[in-house]
N, C-alpha and C positions, 0 to 999 in steps of 0.2 A: 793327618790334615785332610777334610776333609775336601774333594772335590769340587770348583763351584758348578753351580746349576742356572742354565738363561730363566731368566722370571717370568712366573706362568700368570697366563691371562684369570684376571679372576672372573669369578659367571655374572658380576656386574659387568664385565668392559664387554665381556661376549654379549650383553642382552643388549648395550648401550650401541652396540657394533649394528646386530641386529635392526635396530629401531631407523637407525642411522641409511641402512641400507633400504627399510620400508619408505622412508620418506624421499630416499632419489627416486626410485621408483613412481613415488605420487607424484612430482613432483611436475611433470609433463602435461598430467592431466589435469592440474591445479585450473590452467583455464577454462576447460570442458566443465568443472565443478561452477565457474563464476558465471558461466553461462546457460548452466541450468538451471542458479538462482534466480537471472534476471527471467528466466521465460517461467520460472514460476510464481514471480511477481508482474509478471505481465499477461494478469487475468483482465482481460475485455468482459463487463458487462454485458449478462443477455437479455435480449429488448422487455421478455418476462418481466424481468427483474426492474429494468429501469425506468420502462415507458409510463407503469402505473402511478410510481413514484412521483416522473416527473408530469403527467396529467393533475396531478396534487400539489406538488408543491412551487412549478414553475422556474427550477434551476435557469441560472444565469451566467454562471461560470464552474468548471469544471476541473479541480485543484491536481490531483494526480492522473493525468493523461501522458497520454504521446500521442504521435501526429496520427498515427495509425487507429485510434481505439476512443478517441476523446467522445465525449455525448453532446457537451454545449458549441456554440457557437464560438463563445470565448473560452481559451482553456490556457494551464499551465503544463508545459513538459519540461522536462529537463534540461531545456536549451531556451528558455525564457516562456514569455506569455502570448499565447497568440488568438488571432482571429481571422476565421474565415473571413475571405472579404464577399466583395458582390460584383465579381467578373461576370465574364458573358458564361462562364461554365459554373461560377457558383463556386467555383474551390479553390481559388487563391488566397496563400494567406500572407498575412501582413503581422509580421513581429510588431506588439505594442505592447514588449517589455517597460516597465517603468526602472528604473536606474538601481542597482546595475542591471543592463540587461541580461543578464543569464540565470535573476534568480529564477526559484522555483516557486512549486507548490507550500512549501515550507519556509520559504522565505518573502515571499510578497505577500502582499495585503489581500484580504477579505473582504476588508470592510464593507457595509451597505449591499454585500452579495447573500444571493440564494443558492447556497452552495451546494455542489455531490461531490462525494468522494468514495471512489475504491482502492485504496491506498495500499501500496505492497504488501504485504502479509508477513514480510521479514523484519519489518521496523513499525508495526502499529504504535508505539504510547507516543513517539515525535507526533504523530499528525493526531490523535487522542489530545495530548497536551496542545498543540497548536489550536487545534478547533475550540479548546476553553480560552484562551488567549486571544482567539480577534472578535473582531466586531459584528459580523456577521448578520444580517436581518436571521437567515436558521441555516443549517448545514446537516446534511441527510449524509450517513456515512454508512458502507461496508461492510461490515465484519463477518470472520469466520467462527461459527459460533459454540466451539471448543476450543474456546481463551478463556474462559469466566472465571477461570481460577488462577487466570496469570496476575502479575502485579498489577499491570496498568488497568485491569478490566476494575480489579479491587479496589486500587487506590482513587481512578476517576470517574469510574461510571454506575458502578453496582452500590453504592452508598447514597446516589441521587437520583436513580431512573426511576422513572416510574410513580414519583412521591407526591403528593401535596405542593403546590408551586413549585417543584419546579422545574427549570427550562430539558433535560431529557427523559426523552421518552424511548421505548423501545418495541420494535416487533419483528418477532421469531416466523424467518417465514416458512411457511408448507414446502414439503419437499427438497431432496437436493437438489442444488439449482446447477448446470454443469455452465463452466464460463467456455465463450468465444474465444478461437486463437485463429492466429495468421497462419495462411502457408503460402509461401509464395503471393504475399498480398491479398489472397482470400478468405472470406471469414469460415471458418469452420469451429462447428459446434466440440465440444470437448465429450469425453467420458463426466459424467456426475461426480465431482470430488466427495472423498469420505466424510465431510462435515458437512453439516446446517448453513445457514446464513442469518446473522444478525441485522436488522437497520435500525442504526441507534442516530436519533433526531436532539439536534440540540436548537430548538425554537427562542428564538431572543424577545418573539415576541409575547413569550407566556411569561406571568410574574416569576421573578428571579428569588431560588435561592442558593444565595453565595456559597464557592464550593472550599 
């Protein structure tokens, strides 16, 4: 008869064991990773880049800001819509979220605005799709310009830009442009990120064709 034997691990449970033990480990610094994301979607516009822009086109509202970084006067953050008022210092602002107040850039209206947008670089086609969905007098947008073979660049921009009526246009601009970050409340200039920078123009008021 033959002896019994305890039952051996097989080199699945050991690899499963393994994996098991890589992710406690990560598992700490799960927040340090969500807050890397956010400070690498919290690229600040550099006056280069935006001032030309807006001597053109005369932006009026300012769709993906925060309190810290916004360009217009009126703008959307993540905690509703706001605007600067006109205290004795000029920099008081005043929530005139419209209902509910907390939406965003992605959820409130455009409508009848001259839009800018630098929208996080983690979620570009939401605000792509968005910007063809409102109403917009034109809306002057961001991009990082090593996407053009992603879906969203395919499916809603690179089949219309640039063509015979109609409403986007595009321009590739010179040089890498490096974005503004906060340190302590202060602006400081970045290193040049590895890519170009797109501004892709959706004019409502050039004749339209349907997308």
């Amino acid at each position: 008869m033959k002896r019994p034997r305890p039952p051996r691990k097989s080199k699945n449970a050991a690899r499963l064991h393994a994996v098991v033990q890589d992710i406690a480990e990560m598992a700490p610094k799960l927040s340090e990773l969500v807050a890397d994301l956010h400070d690498e979607d919290d690229r600040e516009t550099p006056p280069s880049v935006y001032d030309p822009l807006h001597e053109e086109f005369k932006f009026t509202l300012d769709v993906a800001a925060s309190h810290h970084n916004h360009k217009c006067r009126r703008y959307f953050a993540p905690d509703g819509m706001w605007e600067y008022g006109t205290g004795f210092d000029g920099l008081s602002r005043t929530g005139i979220g419209r209902w509910p107040l907390r939406e965003d850039g992605l959820t409130g209206s455009w409508k009848g605005e001259r839009v800018w947008c630098n929208p996080p670089f983690s979620g570009l086609r939401l605000w792509v799709e968005k910007t063809w969905d409102e109403l917009h007098e034109l809306a002057v947008m961001l991009l990082p310009n090593n996407r053009c073979e992603q879906p969203f660049w395919q499916d809603m921009i690179e089949p219309y830009r640039d063509r015979a009526g109609s409403i986007v246009t595009t321009r590739n601009l010179r040089r890498r442009r490096p974005f503004v970050h906060r340190v302590d409340g202060a602006p400081v200039v970045g290193k040049s990120p590895p890519f170009g920078l797109v501004v892709v123009i959706w004019d409502r008021r050039r004749p339209k064709v349907e997308r």
